[in-house]
C-alpha positions in Angstrom: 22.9 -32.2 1.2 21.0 -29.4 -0.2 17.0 -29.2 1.4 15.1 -28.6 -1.6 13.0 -25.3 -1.9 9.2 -25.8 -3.2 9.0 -23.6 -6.7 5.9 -20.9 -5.9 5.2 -17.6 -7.1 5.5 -14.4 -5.9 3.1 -12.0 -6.3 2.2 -10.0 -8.3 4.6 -11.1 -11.2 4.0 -14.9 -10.9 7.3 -15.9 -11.8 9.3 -18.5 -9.7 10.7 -17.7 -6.6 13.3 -20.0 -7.1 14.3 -20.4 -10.3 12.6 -17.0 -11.6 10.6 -18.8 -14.5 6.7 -17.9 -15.7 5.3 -20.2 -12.6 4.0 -22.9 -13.1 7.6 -23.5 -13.7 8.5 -27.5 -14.5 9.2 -28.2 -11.0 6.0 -26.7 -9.9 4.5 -28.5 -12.1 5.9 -31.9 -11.2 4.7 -31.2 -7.6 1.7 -30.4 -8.2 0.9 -33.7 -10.3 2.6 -35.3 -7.5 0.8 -33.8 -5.5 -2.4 -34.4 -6.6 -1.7 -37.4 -8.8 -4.9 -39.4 -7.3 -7.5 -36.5 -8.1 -6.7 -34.8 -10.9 -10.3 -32.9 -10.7 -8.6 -31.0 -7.8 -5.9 -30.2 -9.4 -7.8 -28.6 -12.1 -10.2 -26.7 -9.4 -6.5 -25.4 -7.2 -5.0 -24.5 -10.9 -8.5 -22.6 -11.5 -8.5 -20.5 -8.5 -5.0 -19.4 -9.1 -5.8 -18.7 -12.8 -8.4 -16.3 -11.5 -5.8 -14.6 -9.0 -3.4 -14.1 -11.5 -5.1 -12.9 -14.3 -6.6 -10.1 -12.0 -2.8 -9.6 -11.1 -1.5 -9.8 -14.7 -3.8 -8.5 -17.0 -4.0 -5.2 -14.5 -0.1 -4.8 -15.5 1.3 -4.0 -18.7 3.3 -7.5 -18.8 0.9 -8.0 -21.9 -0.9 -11.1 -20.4 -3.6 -12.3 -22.0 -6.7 -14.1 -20.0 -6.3 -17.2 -23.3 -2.1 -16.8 -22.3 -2.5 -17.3 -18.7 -5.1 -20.4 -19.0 -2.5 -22.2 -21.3 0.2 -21.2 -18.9 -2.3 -22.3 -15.8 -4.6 -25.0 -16.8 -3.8 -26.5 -20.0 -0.7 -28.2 -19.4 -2.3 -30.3 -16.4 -5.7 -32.0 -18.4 -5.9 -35.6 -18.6 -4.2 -36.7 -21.2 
């Protein structure tokens, strides 16, 4: 049986490790609510941090990431709904 392999970035491109996809990918995603399905708040503050990391990573670049991109790609996706 296959051991599964946690999706995380690599730096400084943020894409997947694993599956090579803009990270959060799905199945980092799905972790992470997992994760952190009984305090969402947490979540947000962990998502936060890494927003701050990767803009500083991708808006040095010329990837054409924007800070309003990245908190869409980082933040928005994981709000109560």
């Amino acid at each position: 049986m296959p051991r599964y392999r946690p999706h995380v970035a690599a730096r400084p491109s943020w894409r997947c490790r694993i599956c090579g996809a803009a990270w959060p990918c799905s199945p980092a995603r799905l972790a992470l609510l997992g994760e952190y399905r009984e305090d969402r708040v947490a979540l947000l503050i962990h998502l936060g941090t890494l927003l701050c990391e990767a803009t500083a990573d991708l808006t040095a670049g010329r990837d054409g990431a924007t800070p309003q991109g990245l908190a869409e790609r980082f933040i928005m996706w994981a709000r109560a709904r």
